[in-house]
Residue, then its C-alpha position, 0 to 999 in steps of 0.5 A: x487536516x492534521x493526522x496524528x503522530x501516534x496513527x503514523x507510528x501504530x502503522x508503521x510495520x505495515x506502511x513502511x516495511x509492506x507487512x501483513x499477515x497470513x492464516x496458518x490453516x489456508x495460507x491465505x495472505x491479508x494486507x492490511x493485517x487483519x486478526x481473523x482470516x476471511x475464509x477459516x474464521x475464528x478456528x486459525x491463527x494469523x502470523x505476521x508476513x513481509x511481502x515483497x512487494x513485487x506483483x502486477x497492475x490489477x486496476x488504475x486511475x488518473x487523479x486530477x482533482x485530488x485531495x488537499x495533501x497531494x495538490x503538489x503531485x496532481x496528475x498522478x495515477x493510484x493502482x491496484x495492486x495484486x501482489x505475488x502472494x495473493x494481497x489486493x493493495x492500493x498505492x500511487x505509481x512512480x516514474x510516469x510510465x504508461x500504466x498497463x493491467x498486468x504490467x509488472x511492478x515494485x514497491x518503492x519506499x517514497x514520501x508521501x506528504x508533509x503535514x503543513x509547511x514545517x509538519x512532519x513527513x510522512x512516508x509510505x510504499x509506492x509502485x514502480x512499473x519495472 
């Protein structure tokens, strides 16, 4: 299935710099961005955040079977995130070690797939247990 250039690029920010965003009124962070905060509703103001990417394994699974795009990777394991600033985000673990709830983790920048054999590369963050 081909993904289109121009999706890769409309979400670049978030995907390759772990942006959000986060209300001005509850200081509540939102990863991805989203326009209006969950908890103060539409009287706020949403502001761009860089995160970083530092947090802790809250949830994770091992991927046997997996999708057409990530054949070459299988097994791998995918977690969820909770970032320091509060953001539940979702990505694969690096490195093979043994994944733990509560380990300490990183986000690490690394390729993700590439669309066909001479398609473009497509990068994104991944985790790192540190």
């Amino acid at each position: 299935m081909e993904r289109g250039v121009a999706k890769t690029w409309r979400s670049a920010n978030a995907r390759y710099n772990l942006t959000g965003v986060q209300c001005t009124n509850c200081k509540t962070a939102y990863f991805p961005p989203r326009m209006v905060c969950a908890k103060c509703g539409r009287d706020t103001k949403m502001v761009e955040k860089k995160f970083s990417g530092r947090g802790v394994i809250y949830s994770y699974t091992r991927i046997f079977v997996p999708p057409h795009d990530f054949t070459e990777e299988a097994p791998y394991t995918v977690a969820i995130i909770r970032l320091e600033e509060g953001p539940l985000v979702e990505g694969h673990l690096v490195d093979g070690k043994k994944p733990e709830i509560g380990a300490s983790v990183r986000a690490v920048f690394r390729r993700m797939y590439t669309e066909g054999s001479e398609g473009l590369i497509h990068y994104h963050f991944k985790f790192e247990i540190v």
